[in-house]
Phi, psi and omega in degrees: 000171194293300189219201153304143177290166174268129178296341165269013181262332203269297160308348168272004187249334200302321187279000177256010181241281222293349181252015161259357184275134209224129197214000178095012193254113194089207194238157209231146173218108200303337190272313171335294185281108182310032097131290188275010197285157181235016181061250220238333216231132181261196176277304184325297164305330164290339154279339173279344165291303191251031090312339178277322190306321176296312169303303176304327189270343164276344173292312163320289139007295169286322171294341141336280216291320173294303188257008156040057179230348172272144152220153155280116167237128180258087173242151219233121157234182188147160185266177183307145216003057160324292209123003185269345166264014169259333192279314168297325185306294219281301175301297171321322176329118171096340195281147130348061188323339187335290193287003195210112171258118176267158170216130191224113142314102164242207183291130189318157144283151175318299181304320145326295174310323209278014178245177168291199154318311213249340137031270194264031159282315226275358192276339176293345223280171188267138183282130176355115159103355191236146167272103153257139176232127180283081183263104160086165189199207176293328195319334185307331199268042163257313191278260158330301173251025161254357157302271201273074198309344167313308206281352180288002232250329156339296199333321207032043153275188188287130181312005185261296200288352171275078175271160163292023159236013179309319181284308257238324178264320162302332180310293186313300215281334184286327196286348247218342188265334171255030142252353152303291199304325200280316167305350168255358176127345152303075232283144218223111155249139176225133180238125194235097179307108140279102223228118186258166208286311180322283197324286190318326166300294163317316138286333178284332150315308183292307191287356142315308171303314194278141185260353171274038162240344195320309205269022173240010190250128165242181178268334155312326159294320196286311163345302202292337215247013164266011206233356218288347174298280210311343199276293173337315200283310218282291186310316190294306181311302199294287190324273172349312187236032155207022169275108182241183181285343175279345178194056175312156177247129180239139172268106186221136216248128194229025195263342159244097193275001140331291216262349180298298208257020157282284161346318190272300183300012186260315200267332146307313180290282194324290202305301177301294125048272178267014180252008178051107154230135157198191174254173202290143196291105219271055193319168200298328192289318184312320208269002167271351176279295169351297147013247191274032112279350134335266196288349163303325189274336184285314205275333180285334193279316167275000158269004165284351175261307224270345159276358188274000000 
């Protein structure tokens, strides 16, 4: 990144970034980080966090967008109703849609199978000047199909090349590509909606009750919530090894979706923050043109009172 965060904005976001940020420097354990934590912070103070947040981030944002020389990648991971389509919604509020693009990953397409994995991330990614957010991403074919190991069979990649080192090697190929993307300007935050299996429960009752939630609950979720070690098992492996300084992963205890999205917007404005974005610098010949589209327009104006 460009430069040092300004120091009083980056010491008033800290306690809501640095002890969920991971970055690949120790050791790392999934169990460690609490499901529920609320720091500091009730909800009231905490809606006054993610409205200023909300405000720094549509100011960045536009200045993002002005000088098109950064882009922001957002990926959003979690198990189901985690919180990762409210917490975007919700951080997002007020930003410039222009400038921001969501993409939500579900089950490949034929045409998706027929590329490699990372395929149809890399066709998404956001262009100089743009926010893209991931909801659910490549990480799946870390996750999802080292679960449900059927679906690698899909892949159709060659059989030789599927060894018991296949995730240990998507790892390598994921660390290696978005060390790639940050080296063109692509500045890479990962979020992992942490969610305890009790919270995830107590939502899938509630969209029972609503019925305009009805339609995100299958019986395939419930399916899903016998599976939760392994899901767990999966995220501690992908996290570990693929968190760097260059594209950290924050573990944002999501069981208070209030205090998620102090964290997660606390930790985008700090990132944006430390890129000096600002806008572009207006050289002399332009601002003599300015000028003279100034008095062109004072003259049109007046020669519209002397016809009428």
């Amino acid at each position: 990144m460009s430069r040092k965060s300004s120091q009083p904005l980056a010491d008033e976001l800290k306690p809501y970034v640095a002890p969920f940020r991971y970055d690949g420097s120790g050791g790392f354990h999934l169990k460690s980080h609490k499901t529920n934590e609320k720091g500091d912070l009730d909800k009231e103070k905490a809606t006054s966090i993610i409205e200023a947040n909300r405000k720094r981030l549509s100011d960045f944002q536009e200045k993002l967008y002005a000088q098109d020389r950064w882009s922001l990648l957002l990926i959003f991971q979690g198990m189901d109703a985690a919180g990762k389509d409210s917490a975007i919604k919700s951080v997002f509020e007020g930003v410039n849609p222009q400038g921001c693009e969501v993409t939500s990953f579900k089950q490949p397409s034929t045409r998706e199978l027929d590329h490699d994995f990372m395929w149809r991330c890399m066709i998404a990614l956001p262009e100089r000047g743009r926010i893209g957010i991931f909801n659910r991403s490549h990480y799946e074919e870390c996750i999802v199909v080292r679960v449900h190991k059927e679906l690698l069979a899909k892949e159709k990649i060659p059989k030789p090349l599927v060894t018991r080192n296949i995730w240990r090697e998507r790892f390598e190929d994921i660390t290696a590509i978005e060390r790639y993307l940050a080296r063109n300007g692509i500045v890479i935050l990962k979020f992992f909606l942490n969610v305890s299996r009790k919270e995830q429960r107590e939502r899938f009752l509630e969209r029972l009750e609503q019925p305009a939630k009805n339609w995100k609950f299958s019986l395939a979720d419930v399916a899903e919530r016998a599976l939760w070690p392994r899901y767990m098992a999966a995220y501690q492996d992908l996290i570990r090894h693929t968190s760097t300084k260059h594209a950290p992963w924050h573990i944002v205890p999501a069981d208070h979706k209030w205090f998620a999205r102090v964290v997660i917007g606390s930790a985008i404005v700090s990132a944006l923050d430390r890129l000096d974005l600002h806008f572009p610098k207006v050289d002399k010949a332009d601002r003599s043109e300015f000028k003279q589209v100034r008095e062109a327009l004072l003259a049109e104006e007046k020669g519209g009172k002397k016809a009428k």
